[in-house]
C-alpha atoms as one frame of an Amber mdcrd trajectory, in Angstrom:
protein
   0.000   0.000   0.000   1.176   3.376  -0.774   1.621   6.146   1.904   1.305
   9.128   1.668   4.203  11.649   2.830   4.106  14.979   3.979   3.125  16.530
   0.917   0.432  14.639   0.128  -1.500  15.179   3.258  -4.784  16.945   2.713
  -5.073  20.537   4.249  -8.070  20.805   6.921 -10.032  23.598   6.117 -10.570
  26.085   9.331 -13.936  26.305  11.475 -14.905  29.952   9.581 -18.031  30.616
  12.116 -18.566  32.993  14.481 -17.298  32.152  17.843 -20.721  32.079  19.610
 -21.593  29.375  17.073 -18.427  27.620  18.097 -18.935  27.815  21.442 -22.771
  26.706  21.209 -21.561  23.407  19.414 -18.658  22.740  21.748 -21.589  22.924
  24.430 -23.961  21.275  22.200 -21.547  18.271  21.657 -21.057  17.994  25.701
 -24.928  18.113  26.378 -25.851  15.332  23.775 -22.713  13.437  25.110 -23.673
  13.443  28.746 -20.671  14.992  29.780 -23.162  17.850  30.942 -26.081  16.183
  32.044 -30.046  17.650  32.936 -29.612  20.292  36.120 -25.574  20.919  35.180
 -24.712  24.629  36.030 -22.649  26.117  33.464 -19.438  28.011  34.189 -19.882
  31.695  34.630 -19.710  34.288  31.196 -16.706  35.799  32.514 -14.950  32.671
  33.083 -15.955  31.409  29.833 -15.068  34.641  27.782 -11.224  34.092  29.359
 -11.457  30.767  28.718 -12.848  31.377  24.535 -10.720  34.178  24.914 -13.880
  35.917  23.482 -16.416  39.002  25.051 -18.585  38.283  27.267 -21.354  39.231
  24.395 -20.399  35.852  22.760 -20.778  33.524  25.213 -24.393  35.188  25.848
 -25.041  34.501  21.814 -24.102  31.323  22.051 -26.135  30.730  25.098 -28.708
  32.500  23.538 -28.484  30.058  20.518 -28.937  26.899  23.059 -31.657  28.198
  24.756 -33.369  28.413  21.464 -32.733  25.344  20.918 -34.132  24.287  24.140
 -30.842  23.200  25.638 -30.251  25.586  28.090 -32.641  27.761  30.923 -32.010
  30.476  32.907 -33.092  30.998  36.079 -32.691  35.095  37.442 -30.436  35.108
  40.163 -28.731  31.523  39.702 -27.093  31.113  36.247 -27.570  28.825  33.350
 -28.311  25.403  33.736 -28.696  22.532  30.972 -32.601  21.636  30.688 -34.213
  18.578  31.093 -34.860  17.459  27.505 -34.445  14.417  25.342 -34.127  13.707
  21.486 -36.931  12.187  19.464 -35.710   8.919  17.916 -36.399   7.970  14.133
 -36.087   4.175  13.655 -35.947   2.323  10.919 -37.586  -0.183  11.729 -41.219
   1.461  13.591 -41.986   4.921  13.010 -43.874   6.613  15.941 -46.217   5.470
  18.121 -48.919   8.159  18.214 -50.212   6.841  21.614 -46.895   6.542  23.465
 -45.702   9.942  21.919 -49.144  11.602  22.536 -49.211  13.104  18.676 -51.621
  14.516  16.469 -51.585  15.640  12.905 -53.005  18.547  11.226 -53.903  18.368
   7.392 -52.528  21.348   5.200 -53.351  20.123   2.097 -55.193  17.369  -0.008
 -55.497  16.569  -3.827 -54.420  15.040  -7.124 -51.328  16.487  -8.156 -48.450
  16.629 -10.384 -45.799  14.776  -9.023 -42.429  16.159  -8.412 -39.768  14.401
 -10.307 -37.940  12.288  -7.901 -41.376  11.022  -6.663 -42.455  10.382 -10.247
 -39.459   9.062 -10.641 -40.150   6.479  -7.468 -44.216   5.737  -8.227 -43.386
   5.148 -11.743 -46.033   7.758 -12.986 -46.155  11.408 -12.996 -50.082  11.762
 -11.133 -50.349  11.107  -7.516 -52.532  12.071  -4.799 -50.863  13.908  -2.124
 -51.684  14.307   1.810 -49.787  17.040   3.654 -49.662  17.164   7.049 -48.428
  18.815  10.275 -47.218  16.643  13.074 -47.350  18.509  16.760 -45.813  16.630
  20.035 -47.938  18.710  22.618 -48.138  22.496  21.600 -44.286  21.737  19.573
 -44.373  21.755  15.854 -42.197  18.201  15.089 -42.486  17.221  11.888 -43.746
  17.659   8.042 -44.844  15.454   5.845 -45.582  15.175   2.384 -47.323  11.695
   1.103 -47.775  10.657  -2.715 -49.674   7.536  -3.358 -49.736   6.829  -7.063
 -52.957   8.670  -8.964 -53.851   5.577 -10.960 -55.888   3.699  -7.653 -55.870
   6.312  -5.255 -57.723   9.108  -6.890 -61.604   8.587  -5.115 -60.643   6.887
  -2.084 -59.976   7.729   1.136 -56.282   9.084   0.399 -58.092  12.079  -1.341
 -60.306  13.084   0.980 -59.476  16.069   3.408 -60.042  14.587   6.780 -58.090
  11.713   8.630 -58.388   8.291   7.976 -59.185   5.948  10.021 -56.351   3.008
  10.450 -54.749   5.059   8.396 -53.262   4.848   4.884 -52.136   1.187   5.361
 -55.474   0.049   5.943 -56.283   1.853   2.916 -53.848   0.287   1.001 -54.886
  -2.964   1.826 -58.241  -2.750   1.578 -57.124  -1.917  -2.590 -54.974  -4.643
  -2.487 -51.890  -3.297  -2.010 -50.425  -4.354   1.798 -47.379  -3.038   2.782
 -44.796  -4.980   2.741 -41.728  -3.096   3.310 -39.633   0.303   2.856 -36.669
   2.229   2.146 -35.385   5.495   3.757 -32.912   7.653   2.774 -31.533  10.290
   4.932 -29.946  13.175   4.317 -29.856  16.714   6.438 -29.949  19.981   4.944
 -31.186  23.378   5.577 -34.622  24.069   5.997 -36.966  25.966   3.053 -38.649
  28.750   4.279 -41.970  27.123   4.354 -40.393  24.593   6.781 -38.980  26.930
   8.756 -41.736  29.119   9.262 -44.395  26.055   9.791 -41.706  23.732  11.872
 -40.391  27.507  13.996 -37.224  26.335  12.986 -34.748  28.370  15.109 -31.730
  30.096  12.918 -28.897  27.620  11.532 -30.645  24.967  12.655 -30.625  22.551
   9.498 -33.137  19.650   9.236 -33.552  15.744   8.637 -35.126  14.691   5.338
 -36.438  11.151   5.059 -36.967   9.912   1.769 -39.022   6.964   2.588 -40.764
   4.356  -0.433 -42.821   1.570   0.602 -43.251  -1.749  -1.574 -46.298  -3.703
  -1.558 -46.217  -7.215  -3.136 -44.347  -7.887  -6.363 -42.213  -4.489  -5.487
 -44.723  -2.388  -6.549 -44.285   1.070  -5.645 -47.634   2.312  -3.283 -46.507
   5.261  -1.459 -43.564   7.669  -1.224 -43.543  10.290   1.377 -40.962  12.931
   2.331 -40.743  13.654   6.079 -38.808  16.798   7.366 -37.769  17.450  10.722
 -36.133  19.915  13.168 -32.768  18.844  13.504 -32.250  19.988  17.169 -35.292
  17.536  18.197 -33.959  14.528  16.511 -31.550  11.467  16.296 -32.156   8.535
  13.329 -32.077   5.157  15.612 -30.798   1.969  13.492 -30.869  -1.774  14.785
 -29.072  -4.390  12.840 -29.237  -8.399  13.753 -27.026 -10.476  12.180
């Protein structure tokens, strides 16, 4: 095998952001880490600024930027102290359990539509009907969702009507005579449109989670594809292998 010598090393590119945004991810890393667990009282600003070598204006952004984030509280004559919060998990193999994670969904939109390409792309035809919806954990916006089910048996069924369905779209699907059977995901994380930042209150450089997701019925036929978005700061994607 070949090594590389001195010259051929690759040069690291340096961390360009602001410091508070340094500092918040430093912090960030420690909370989601344990290191500084629910109840931990953070050093004082001063201390921290000498430490950053920063003002004491930046450690208050970055705190500012975890409290946003719902990392950090304040409490008036005390300090700052890490919250009492935990990640939402996505696994691969169950999505949520609307009963254990005491969910509900609001509709934004219904209707036969033009597919975009990479869905078209996925259902194999370019007419779909879509359901859009809003998913809210308490008063908390969580997650977006965008579901395509292809236009050729879903048009004047249940999928296309504006109001929730009951068992869902699986039961649905079945009852045409297409079960599920299994999916796909692919993740990827990017930032956040406007629309999803304003519907999700996304909370500045915060990027999000996009799940591409497909699901097969029998004989790999294509039955649904739906894109899920979701606030990066509230999530972690949870994977469980056997072998």
């Amino acid at each position: 095998m070949r090594h590389r010598g001195e010259r051929g090393r690759r040069t690291v590119k340096r961390d360009t952001r602001p410091q508070s945004e340094k500092i918040a991810a430093a912090t960030r890393a420690q909370i989601m880490a344990g290191l500084l667990p629910p109840g931990s009282k953070l050093p004082s600003i001063p201390r921290l600024a000498a430490e950053w070598e920063v003002s004491t204006a930046t450690v208050q952004n970055a705190w500012q930027i975890l409290r946003t984030e719902g990392y950090l509280e304040s409490e008036t004559g005390k300090g700052v102290f890490v919250r009492e919060r935990s990640q939402f998990a996505i696994s691969s193999v169950a999505y949520f359990d609307p009963v254990e994670r005491e969910v509900r969904y609001e509709i934004l939109d219904v209707g036969e539509v033009e597919a975009p390409a990479d869905i078209a792309a996925a259902l194999g035809e370019e007419r779909a009907v879509l359901r859009h919806r809003l998913m809210l954990h308490g008063d908390e916006r969580v997650e977006l969702s965008w579901s395509y089910y292809p236009a050729t048996f879903a048009v004047g069924t249940p999928l296309g009507e504006r109001k929730r369905i009951r068992g869902g779209a699986p039961r649905v699907l079945d009852d045409l005579g297409y079960p599920e059977r299994r999916f796909v995901d692919r993740v990827s994380v990017r930032p956040p449109t406007t629309e999803e930042a304003e519907l999700l209150e996304i909370p500045a450089g915060v990027h999000v989670i996009r799940q591409f997701r497909t699901i097969y019925s029998n004989d790999e036929k294509v039955v649904e594809v739906t894109i899920v978005v979701l606030p990066g700061h509230l999530y972690e994607v949870s994977y469980s292998v056997n072998f």
